[in-house]
N, C-alpha and C positions, 0 to 999 in steps of 0.2 A: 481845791480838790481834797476830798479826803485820804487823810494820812490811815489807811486800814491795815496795813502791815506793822504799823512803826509803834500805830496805839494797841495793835493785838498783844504785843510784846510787853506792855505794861501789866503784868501780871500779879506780880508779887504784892502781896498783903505785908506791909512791914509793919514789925512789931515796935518799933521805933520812931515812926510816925508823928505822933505827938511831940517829941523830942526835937524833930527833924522841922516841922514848919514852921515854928518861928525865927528860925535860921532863914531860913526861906523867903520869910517872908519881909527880913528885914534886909537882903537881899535886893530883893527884887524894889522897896522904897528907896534904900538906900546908897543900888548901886552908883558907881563914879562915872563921869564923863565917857562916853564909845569913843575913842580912838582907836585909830590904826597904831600899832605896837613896832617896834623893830622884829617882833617875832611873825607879824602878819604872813603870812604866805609864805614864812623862810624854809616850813617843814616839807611841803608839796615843791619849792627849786631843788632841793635837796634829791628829791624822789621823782623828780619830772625828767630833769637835765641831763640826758647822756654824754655832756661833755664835763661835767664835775670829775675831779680829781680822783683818783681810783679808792680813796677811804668813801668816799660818796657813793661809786659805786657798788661798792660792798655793804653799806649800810642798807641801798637800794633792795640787793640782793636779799638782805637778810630780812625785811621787813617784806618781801614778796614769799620768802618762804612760810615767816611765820603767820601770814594771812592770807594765805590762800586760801578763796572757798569756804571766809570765815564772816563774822560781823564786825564792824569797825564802828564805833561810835566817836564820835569828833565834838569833844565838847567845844561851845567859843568856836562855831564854825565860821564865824563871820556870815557878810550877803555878797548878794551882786557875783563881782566877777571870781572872787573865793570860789563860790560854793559851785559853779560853773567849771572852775580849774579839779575842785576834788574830784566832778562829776567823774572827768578826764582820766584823772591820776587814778582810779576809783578800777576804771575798766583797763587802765594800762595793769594793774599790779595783780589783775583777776581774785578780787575780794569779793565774795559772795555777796555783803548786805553792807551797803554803809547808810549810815545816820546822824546828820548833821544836827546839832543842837543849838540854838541860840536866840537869847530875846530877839535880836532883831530879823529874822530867818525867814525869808519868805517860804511858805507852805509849800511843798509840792512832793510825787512822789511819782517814779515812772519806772520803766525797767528798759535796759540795754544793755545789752551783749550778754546776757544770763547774768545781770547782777541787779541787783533791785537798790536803789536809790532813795534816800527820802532825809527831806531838811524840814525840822521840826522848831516853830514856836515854843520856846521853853526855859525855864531854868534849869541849871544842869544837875545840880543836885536831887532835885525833883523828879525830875527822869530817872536819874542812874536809881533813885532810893527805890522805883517802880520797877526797875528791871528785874528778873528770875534773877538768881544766884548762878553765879557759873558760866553766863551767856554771851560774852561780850570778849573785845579787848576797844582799847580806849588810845582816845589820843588827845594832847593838852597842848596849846601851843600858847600860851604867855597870858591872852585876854580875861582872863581867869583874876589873874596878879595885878593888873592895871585898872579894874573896874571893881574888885568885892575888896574890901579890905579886912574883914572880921577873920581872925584868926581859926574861930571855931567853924564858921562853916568849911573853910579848905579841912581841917580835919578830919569833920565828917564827909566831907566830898571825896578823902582817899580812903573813908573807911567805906562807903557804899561801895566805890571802885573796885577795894580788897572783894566785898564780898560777890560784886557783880561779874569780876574779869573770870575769864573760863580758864581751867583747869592747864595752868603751863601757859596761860595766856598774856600777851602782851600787852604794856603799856607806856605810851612813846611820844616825845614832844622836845622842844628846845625849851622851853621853860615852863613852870608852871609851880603856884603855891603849895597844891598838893602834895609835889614830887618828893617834898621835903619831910612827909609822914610816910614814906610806899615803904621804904626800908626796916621801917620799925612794924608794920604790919603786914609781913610777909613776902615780900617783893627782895628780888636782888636786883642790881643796876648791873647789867653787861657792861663791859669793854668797848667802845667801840669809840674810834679814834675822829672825833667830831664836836660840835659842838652840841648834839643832839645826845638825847637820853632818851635810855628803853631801857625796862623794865619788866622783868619777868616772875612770875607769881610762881612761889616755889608749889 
């Protein structure tokens, strides 16, 4: 099926580009073995489960506020029953647009309950470096750290993020290489009593 929403969004002419694919591109040769993570699916228990401890439910809370009726982009979406469960979590939290990213990703793109859906074939850097400036909030959940090893591309993959994430916009995960550049380019890390981080772009 094609993805016409998810690739309209690839707008952006980056002037960085040259720079950015051979990162990419040794990436995508070089990534490491696809395992399942202890971080697999721990972000959507978190945000699915109403019977989580009440810091759970307040983190719920907080992540329904600040996406409501917005774009989520899910880099390392995982397959199969993942992207099935985000669909879920996707229309429970009433996020306007989410977008699943990952090499192994099967294609597809549908709409339900007024939120439009789509898991895209990709590298993650590559996508976000395509995205508009300003458009997005992001979410990173470990696969990232377990598969790419190269220090420079997680750099640059928080700096397309800095430039990508909207305005006050969030960016949220239980782990991720990235997370360890957000604070030096622009990002503050909230409060919030869990094992999960979010971040928000001053």
């Amino acid at each position: 099926m094609a993805l016409v929403q998810a690739k309209q969004m690839l707008t952006y002419e980056n002037p960085r580009r040259a720079q950015l694919e051979p990162l990419i591109e040794r990436a995508r040769n070089g990534m490491g073995e696809l395992l399942k993570t202890p971080y697999t699916g721990l972000t959507w228990d978190y945000l699915a489960d109403p019977t989580f401890e009440n810091a759970h439910n307040e983190l719920r809370k907080t992540m329904q506020n600040s996406l409501a009726g917005k774009t989520l982009v899910d880099l390392g979406c995982n397959n199969g029953y993942y992207q099935w469960r985000t669909r879920e979590i996707a229309i429970r939290m009433g996020i306007g647009r989410y977008i699943g990213i990952d090499l192994t990703a099967d294609e597809r793109e549908l709409e339900r309950d007024e939120i439009h859906i789509s898991t895209v074939k990709a590298d993650m850097l590559d996508f976000v470096s395509r995205l508009p400036s300003e458009s997005a909030n992001f979410m990173l959940n470990g696969i990232d750290a377990r598969v790419i090893h190269d220090p420079a591309y997680h750099r640059e993959l928080a700096a397309e993020i800095h430039r990508a994430t909207e305005r006050d916009g969030r960016v949220f995960g239980t782990k991720s290489e990235a997370f360890r550049f957000l604070e030096r380019m622009g990002f503050t890390e909230l409060e919030v009593n869990t094992a999960f981080h979010i971040f928000k772009k001053k």
